[in-house]
N, C-alpha and C positions, 0 to 999 in steps of 0.2 A: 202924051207924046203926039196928039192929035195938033198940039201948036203948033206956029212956024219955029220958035224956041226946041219945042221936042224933036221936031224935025230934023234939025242941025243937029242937034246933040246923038240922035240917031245914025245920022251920015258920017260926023264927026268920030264916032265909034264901033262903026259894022266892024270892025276889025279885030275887035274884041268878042266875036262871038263863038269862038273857037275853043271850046274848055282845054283846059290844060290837067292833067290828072296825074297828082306827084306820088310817090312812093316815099315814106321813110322807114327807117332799120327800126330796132327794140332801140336806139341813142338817140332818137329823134334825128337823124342824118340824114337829109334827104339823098336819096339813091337813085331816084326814077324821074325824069320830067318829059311827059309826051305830047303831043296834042290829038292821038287816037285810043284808046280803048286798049290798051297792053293786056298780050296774054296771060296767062296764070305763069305760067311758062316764065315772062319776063317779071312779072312780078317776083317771083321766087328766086331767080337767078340776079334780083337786085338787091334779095336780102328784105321782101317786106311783110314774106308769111311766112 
């Protein structure tokens, strides 16, 4: 990423650096999509423990 090439691709994608951390049910359903660190609380209350 030290290239001009990396570089861009860098700038072109800081926006992407935000995890996103899903929840699914026992159906494979997805239930939860956040982009901070969900309580157990919210975990539980979406059905994913």
């Amino acid at each position: 990423m030290n290239t001009a090439p990396g570089r861009d691709l860098l700038e072109r994608f800081a926006y992407d650096t935000t995890p996103t951390y899903l929840v699914f049910n026992a159906r494979g359903e997805e239930t939860l999509r956040v982009s901070t660190l969900p309580s157990i609380e919210a975990v539980q209350a979406a059905g994913g423990v």
